[in-house]
Every structure is written in C-alpha cells, then in structure tokens.
C-alpha positions as CSV (number, residue, x, y, z in Angstrom):
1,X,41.4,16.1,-45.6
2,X,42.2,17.8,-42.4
3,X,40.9,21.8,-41.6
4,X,43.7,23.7,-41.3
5,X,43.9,26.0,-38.8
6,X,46.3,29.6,-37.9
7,X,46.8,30.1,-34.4
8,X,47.9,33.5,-33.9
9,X,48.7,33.9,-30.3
10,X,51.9,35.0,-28.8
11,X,51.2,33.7,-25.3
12,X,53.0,30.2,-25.3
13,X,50.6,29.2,-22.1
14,X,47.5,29.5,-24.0
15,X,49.0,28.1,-27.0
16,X,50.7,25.4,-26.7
17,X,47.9,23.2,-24.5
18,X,45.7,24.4,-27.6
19,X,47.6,23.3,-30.2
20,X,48.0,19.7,-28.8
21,X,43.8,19.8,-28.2
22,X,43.0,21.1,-31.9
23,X,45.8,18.3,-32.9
24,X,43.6,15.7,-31.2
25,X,40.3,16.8,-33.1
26,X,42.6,16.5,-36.4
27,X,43.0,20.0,-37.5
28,X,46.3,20.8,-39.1
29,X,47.6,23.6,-36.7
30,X,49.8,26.5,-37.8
31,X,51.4,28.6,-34.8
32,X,52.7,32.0,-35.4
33,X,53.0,34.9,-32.7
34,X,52.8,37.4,-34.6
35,X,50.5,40.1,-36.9
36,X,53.0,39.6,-39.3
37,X,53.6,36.1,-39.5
38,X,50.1,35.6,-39.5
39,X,49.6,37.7,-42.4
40,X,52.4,35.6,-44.8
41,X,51.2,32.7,-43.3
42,X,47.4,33.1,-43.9
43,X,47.9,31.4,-47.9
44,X,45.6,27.9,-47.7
45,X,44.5,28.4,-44.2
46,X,40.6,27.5,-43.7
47,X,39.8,29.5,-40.3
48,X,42.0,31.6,-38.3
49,X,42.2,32.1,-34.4
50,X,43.4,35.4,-33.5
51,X,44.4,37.4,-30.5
52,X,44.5,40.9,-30.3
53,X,47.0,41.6,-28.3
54,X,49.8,41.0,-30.4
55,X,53.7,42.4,-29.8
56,X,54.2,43.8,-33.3
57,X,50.7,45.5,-34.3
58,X,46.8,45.3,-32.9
59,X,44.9,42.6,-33.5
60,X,42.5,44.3,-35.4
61,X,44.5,45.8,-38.0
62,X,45.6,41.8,-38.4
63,X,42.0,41.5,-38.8
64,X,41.1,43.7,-41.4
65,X,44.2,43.1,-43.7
66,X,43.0,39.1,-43.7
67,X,39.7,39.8,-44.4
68,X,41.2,42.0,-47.2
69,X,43.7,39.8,-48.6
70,X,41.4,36.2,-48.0
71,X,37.6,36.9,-48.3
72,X,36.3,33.5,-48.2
73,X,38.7,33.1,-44.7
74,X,36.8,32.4,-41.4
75,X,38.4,34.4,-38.7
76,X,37.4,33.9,-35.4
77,X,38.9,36.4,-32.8
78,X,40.0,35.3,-29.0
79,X,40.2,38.1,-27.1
80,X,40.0,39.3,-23.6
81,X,38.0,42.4,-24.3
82,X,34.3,41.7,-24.1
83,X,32.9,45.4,-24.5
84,X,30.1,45.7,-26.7
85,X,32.0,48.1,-28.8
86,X,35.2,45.8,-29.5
87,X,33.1,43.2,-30.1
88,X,30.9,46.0,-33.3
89,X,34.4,47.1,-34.0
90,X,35.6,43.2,-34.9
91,X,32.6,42.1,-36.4
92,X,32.7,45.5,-39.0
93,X,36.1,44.8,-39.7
94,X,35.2,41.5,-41.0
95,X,35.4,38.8,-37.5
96,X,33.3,36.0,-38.3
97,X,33.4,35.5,-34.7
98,X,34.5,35.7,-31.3
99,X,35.4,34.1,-27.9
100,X,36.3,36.3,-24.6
101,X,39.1,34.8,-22.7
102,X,39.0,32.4,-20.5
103,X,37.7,30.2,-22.7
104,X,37.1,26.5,-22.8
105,X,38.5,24.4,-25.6
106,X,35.1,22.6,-26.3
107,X,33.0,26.0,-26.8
108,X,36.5,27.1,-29.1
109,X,36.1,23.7,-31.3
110,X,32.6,23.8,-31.6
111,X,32.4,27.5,-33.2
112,X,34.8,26.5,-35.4
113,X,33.6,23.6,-37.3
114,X,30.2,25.6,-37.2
115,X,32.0,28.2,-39.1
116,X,33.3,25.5,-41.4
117,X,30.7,24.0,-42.1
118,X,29.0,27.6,-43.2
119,X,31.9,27.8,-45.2
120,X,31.8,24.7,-47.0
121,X,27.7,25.4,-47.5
122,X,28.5,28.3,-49.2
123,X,31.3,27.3,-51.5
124,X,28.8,24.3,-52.9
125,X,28.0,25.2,-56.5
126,X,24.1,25.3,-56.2
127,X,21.0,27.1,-58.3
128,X,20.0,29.6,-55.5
129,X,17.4,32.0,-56.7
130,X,17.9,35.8,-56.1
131,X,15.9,37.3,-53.0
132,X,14.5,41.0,-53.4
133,X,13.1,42.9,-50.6
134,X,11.8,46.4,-51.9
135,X,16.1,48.0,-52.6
136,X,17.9,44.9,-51.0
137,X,18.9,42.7,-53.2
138,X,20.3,38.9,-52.3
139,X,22.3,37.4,-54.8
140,X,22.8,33.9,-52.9
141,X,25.0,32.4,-55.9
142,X,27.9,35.0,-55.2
143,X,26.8,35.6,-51.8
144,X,26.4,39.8,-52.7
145,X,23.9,41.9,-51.1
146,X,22.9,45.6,-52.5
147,X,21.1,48.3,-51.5
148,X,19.7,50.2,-54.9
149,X,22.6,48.5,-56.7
150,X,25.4,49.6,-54.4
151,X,26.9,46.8,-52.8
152,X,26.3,46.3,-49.0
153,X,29.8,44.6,-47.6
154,X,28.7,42.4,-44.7
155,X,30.7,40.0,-42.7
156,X,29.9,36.0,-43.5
157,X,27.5,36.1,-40.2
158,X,25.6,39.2,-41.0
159,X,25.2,37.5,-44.3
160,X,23.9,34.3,-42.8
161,X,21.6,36.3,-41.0
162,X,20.3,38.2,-43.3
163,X,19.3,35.2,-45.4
164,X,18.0,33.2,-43.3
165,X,15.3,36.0,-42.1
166,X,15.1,36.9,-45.9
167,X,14.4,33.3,-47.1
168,X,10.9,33.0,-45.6
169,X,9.4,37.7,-45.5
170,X,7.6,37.8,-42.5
171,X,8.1,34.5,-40.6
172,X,9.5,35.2,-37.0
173,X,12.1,33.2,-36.4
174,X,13.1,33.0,-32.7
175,X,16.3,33.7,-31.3
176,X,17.1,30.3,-30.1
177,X,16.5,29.3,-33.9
178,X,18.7,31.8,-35.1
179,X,21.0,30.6,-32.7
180,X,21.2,27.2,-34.1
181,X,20.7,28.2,-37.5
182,X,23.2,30.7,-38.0
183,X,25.5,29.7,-35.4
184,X,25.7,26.4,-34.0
185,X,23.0,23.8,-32.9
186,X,25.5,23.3,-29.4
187,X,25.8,26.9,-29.2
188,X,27.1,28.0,-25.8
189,X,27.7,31.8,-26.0
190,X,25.8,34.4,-25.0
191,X,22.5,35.5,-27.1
192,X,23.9,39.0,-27.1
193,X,26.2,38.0,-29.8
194,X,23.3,38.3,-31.8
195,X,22.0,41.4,-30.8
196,X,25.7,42.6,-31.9
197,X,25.1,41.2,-35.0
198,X,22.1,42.3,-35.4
199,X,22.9,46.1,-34.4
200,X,25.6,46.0,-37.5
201,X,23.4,44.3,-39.9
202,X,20.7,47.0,-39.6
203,X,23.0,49.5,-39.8
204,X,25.1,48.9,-43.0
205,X,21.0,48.3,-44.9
206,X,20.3,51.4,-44.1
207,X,16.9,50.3,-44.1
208,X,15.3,50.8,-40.7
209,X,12.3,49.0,-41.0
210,X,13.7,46.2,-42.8
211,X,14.1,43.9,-39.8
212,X,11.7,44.0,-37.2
213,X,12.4,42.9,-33.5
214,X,8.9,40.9,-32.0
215,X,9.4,41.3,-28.2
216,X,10.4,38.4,-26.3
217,X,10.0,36.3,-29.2
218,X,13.2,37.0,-32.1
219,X,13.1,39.1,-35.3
220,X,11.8,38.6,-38.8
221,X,12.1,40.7,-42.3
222,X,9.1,42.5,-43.5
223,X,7.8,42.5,-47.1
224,X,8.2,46.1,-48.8
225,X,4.7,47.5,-49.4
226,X,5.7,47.2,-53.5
227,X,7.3,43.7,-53.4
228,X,5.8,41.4,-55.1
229,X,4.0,37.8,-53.9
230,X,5.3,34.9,-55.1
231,X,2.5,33.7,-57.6
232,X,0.4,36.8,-57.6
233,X,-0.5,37.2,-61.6
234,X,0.7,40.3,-63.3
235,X,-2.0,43.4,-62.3
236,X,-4.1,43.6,-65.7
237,X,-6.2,46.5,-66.1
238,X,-9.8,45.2,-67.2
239,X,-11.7,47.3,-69.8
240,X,-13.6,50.0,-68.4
241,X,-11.8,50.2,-65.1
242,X,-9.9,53.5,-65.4
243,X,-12.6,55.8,-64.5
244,X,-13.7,59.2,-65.5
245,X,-9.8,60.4,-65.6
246,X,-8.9,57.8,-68.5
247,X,-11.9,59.4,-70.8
248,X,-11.0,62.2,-73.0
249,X,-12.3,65.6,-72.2
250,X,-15.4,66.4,-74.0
C-alpha cells in the first residue's frame, strides 16, 4: 500500500516537478496550497510536507493545529528560514522535521521514509518494558514520558532521542550514531539538527543533568544516584548492623 503524502506548498514551481518525483517513488501525493486545505485534507495522510509561507495563514500555526488534530502524523516542514530559532520554534510546536530550501529531492525522499519507518516502528503492538530514570518516566508502549507524573509533551524526534540514550544509562552514543539511529542511516543534513533537538529535549525534562554532552564524542543519559541497577537484590538490613542509634536508650 502506497504512503500517502500532503504537499502543502502554494508555489506551483516547486510543486509540481515534486509531485511527479514523489509519484515516481510510489507515494500517493495530495496537493493543496493552502493552510486551510491542508488542514481538511490532513484525514488519512501518513506524513505531511509543509511550507511556511502560505497565502492564507503561517505555516506554523498550520503546524501546530495538525499536530493537535493528528498526533501520530509525521510533519516535516520545507522552509526557507534556517535560523536556529525557527527551526526551536517548529520543532516545539510539534515538526518532526525539517529541510531549508533549496533542497534536493533525494535528501527530501530519504527523511521521509526514515520518518515512516519510525512511524510504523512505533505503531507495532510490542511488550516494551517501562524505563525510569530517577523522575522521568518512559512508558515505551504508549510512547508517554513524565516528569514526577506530569506528562512531558515531546515531539516524535525528541522522543526517539530520548529513548534511545535512555535504553542503555550511561553508554555514550556518538553523534554519527544518533544520526543514523534516530534519523536516517543516509542522513545528509547538518549535525546541528541535533543539537536543536537536543537544546529542546533538555529543556522540556527540566532535568539538567539528565543528559550529559562528552566533548567531541556525543551525549549519553546518566543514572540518578537513587535508581536502581538492574539485578541488584533488594538492600536487606543484616542483624546487628544498625549501630548504636537502633539500641534503646538505657
């Protein structure tokens, strides 16, 4: 069954040659130019390709009311503004991700069947254990993450991230692995897309030193000082142990 894809872009240079490439890599193409259409349209779509600059409202209101309306949608933003604040702004608002304009149609095909295929990994029923670091907790079954029991709202890539440096507490994992891992194996943006990432991640834990950065190397998650190891034995308190303080006062 062929992907189907919403191309939101008014610009009928751009979007017509696009159209007839994604045709020839089988995805079922939808083209709308506006933030409207793309909204009514958006029912029964797997990924969406939006531009920002759109003639009826900004690209990033678009953006937030899909990721409102259509959680499980990818949404990948093409834009011409490459800022590093645009680029916090769309991934809070729920972007799973982005390419800066010009593009080329390979890189663009590429990021989106690596976000497919994220998003067919995470819709396949599986027994996935829940990870706990110290107040973040990881339930990888519904793909939640909380802080103390209040729910963290992170976008699918912060998400990915966050697991896969959760998965193995205190492990570096390199950026070029991350790369692959989280984003594609033929990855051919920019690293900083993960420092963006990363930025936001840290920010919405509220945990500082959660996620450590190893210089030159990549990044890994630190074990809480009260976590428990996996197969440690319950701490039993042997007879006699308690000291003076447990004795009763003469």
């Amino acid at each position: 069954m062929s992907m189907r894809v919403l191309l939101v872009e008014d610009d009928r240079t751009i979007a017509e040659p696009l159209v007839r490439a994604l045709r020839r890599e089988d995805f079922d193409v939808v083209h709308v130019t506006t933030g409207s259409a793309a909204l009514d349209a958006a029912q029964d779509i797997d990924v969406v390709l939006l531009d920002l600059g759109l003639p009826d409202m900004d690209g990033l209101i678009v953006c937030r009311e899909l990721r409102a309306r259509h959680s499980h949608l990818a949404v990948i933003v093409v834009t011409a503004r490459a800022g590093e604040m645009d680029r916090v702004t769309l991934l809070e608002l729920g972007a799973d991700d982005y390419v800066v304009k010009p593009f080329g149609q390979r890189e663009l095909v590429a990021r989106i069947r690596a976000v497919l295929r994220r998003t067919r990994s995470a819709e396949e029923p599986k027994q996935i254990p829940v990870i706990e670091l110290g107040p973040i907790q990881i339930d990888q079954r519904a793909r939640v993450v909380t802080n103390s029991g209040t729910p963290v709202h992170l976008t699918p890539k912060e998400y990915d991230l966050l697991v896969l440096l959760a998965s193995d507490p205190g492990a570096v994992r390199t950026r070029d692995e991350i790369l692959r891992e989280v984003w594609d194996e033929h990855w051919f943006g920019s690293s900083k897309t993960l420092d963006v990432h990363m930025t936001s991640l840290r920010r919405k834990l509220d945990q500082p030193d959660l996620i450590e950065t190893v210089r030159g190397v990549g990044f890994r998650v630190n074990i809480p000082d009260d976590a428990p190891i996996a197969g440690d034995p319950p701490a039993v308190e042997r007879p006699g142990s308690s000291g003076r303080d447990s004795q009763p006062p003469r």
